[in-house]
N, C-alpha and C positions, 0 to 999 in steps of 0.2 A: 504494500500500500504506500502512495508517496503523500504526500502536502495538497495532492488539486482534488482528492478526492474525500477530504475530511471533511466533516461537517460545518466546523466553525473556521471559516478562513481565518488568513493573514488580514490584520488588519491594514486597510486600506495606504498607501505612501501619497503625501502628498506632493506638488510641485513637481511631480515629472509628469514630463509630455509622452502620451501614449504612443504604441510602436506599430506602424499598420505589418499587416501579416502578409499582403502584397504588396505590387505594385502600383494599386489604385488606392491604396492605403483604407480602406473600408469595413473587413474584415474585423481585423483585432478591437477598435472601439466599441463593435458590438457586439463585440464574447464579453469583453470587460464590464458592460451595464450591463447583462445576465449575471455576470458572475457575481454584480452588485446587489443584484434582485434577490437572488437565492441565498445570499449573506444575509439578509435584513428576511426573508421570511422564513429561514432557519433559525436567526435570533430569536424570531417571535412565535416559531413554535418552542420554543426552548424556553422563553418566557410567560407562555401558556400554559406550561406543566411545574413551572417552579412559585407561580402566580406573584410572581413581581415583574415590573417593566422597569429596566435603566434607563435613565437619564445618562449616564456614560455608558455606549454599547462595548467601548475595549474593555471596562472591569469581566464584562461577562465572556468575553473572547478569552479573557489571561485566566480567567478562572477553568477552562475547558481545556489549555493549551501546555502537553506535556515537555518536557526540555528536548524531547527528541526530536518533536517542529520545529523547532529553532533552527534559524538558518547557519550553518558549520561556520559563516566566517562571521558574524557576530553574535556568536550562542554567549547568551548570559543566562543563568540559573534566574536569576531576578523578573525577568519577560519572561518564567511558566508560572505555574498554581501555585509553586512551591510558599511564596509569600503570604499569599492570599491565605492557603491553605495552614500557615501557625497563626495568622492571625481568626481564621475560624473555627481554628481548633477551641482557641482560650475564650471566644466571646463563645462557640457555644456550650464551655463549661460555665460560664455566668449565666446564662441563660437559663439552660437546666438546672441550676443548685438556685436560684430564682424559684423557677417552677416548683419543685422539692419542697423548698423551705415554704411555700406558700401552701401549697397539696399536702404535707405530713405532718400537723402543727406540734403534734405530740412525739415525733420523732426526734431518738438522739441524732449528737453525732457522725456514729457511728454506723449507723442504717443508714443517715441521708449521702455518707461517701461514698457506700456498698450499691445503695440507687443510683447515684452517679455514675460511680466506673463501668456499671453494666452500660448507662444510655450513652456515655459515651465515646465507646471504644469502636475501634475503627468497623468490626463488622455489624453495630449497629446503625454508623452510620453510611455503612456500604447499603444496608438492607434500603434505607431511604433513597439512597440515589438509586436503587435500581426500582424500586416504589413508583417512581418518579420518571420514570424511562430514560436516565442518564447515561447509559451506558455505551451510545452509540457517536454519542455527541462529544466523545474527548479526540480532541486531537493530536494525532501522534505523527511523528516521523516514517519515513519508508523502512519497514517490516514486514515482515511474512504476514501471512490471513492470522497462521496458527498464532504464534509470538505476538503480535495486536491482540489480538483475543485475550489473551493469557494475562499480558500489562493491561488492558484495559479493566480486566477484575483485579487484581492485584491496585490502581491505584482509585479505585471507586471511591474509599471510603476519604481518600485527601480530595478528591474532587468533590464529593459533598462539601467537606469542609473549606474548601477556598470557595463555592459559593455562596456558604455562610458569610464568609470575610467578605466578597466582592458585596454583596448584596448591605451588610455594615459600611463599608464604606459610599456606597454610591444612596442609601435610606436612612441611616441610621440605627442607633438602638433598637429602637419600634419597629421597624421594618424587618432587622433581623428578628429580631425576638416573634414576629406575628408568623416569620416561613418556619421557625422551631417550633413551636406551641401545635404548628396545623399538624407537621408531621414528625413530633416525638409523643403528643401528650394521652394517646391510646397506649404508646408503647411504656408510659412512667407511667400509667395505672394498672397495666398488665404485664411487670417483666418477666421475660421471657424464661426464667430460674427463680427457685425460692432465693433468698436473702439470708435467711437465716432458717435454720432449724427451729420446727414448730414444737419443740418439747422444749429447748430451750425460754424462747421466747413464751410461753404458757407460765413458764415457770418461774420465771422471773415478772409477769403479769401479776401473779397470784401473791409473789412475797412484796409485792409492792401495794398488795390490796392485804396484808398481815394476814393471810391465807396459808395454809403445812403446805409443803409441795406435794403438787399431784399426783394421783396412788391410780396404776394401769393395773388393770385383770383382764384377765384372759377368759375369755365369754365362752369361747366355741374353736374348736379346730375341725377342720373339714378337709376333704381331697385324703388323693394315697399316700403314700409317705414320702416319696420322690416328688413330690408337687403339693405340699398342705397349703391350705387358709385358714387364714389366721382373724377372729374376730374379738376385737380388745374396747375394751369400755375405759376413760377416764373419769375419774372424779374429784371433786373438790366440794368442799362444806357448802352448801348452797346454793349450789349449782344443778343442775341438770346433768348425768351424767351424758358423752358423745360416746358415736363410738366410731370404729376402723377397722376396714378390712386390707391385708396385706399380705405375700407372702412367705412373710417372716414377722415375730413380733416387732420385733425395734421399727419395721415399715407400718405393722398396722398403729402402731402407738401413734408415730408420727402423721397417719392421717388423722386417728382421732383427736389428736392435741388440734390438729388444722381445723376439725370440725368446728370444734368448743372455743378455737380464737374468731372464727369467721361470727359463729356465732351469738359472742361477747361483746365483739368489734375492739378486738384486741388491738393495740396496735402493735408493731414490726414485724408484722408476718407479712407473706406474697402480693396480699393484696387488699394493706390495710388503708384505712383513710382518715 
């Protein structure tokens, strides 16, 4: 693949006089306002799916544009993502511990870092740009189909990120913060892992409500011996007791501790609020 068939051109050079491609000179000005066309309604399908419009169209070219585009005799690291991309890294950790600190009011700490590092590590926010149908749209230098392919998932999740930064710098706070909220805030009320261990967190619920810690029995075992289920009951003084099924005790415990937090509105479990 080379440079004329990537999605988001070179941005435009000004002051030079175009080159005719014959002798009647006719030709080449009008491949070049095509090629100007389909720059500007690439940008704006590409701004139809990240639902922001720039005011500066190069932030969004440099946000898309890997170092391998870069022309060999003035390739600077500085003209790719790469920029973009630490400065979107760190506003969308502000963003998200924002979000966090506002969504988990009762949360330590401790839970609101463990929320964080999941939303924002690189394959969470690979998962957005391909949500988003970004993946088609980075521009790279001439490589193989396969090797393109390969870098184009491999740098997904910085390509999110420098559009975070681009879209920061060209709207500000608000702006960025409104393209985070659309497409992280499903995924901070549903992480994709527990956070903590639900017997844990039960347990330290309970001594903080001056509660004994929670006493697990063992209701019923079922299945052959090569495959049992396991059905385990919690209880605490006043409570109702939950219960869990699992293929071992330590697993049904811990759904039944999950039941009795969901159920309490415990907070620091999976998917507390």
């Amino acid at each position: 693949m080379n440079d004329e068939t990537a999605i988001i051109p070179d941005a435009p050079t000004s002051g030079e006089p175009d080159q005719p491609a014959d002798a009647a000179g006719v030709a080449a000005p009008k491949k070049k306002k095509r090629g100007k066309a389909g720059a500007k309604a690439a940008a704006a399908a590409i701004e139809g799916r990240i639902g922001y419009k720039f005011s500066d169209p190069a932030l969004l070219t440099t946000a898309f544009t890997h170092v391998s585009a870069l022309k060999p005799a003035t390739r600077h690291r500085a003209d790719s993502y790469q920029r973009l991309e630490f400065l979107g890294d760190h506003v969308l950790g502000l963003i998200i511990s924002d979000m966090l600190y506002r969504a988990y009011p009762r949360a330590d700490e401790g839970e609101l870092s463990k929320r964080l590092a999941d939303l924002v590590r690189k394959e969470s926010c690979a998962d957005v740009a391909k949500s988003l149908g970004l993946l088609d749209d980075i521009k790279l230098g001439a490589v193989g189909a396969g090797a393109g392919a390969r870098l184009r998932k491999s740098v997904l999740g910085d390509i999110c990120e420098a559009v975070i930064g681009a879209i920061y710098l060209d709207g500000g706070y608000a702006a960025a913060s409104q393209f985070v909220e659309r497409n992280w805030l499903e995924r901070m009320r549903k992480p994709r892992r527990p956070l903590r261990d639900p017997k844990t967190v039960l347990q330290e619920w309970a001594q903080s409500k001056g509660l004994p810690t929670p006493v697990y029995r063992e209701i019923e075992r079922t299945g052959p011996h090569h495959d049992p289920q396991f059905r385990v009951a919690v209880d605490l003084p006043g409570l109702a007791p939950a219960e869990g099924v699992g293929g071992s005790k330590r697993a049904a415990e811990k759904v039944a501790a999950s039941v009795m937090i969901e159920r309490e509105g415990v907070g620091g479990g999976s998917n507390d609020s």
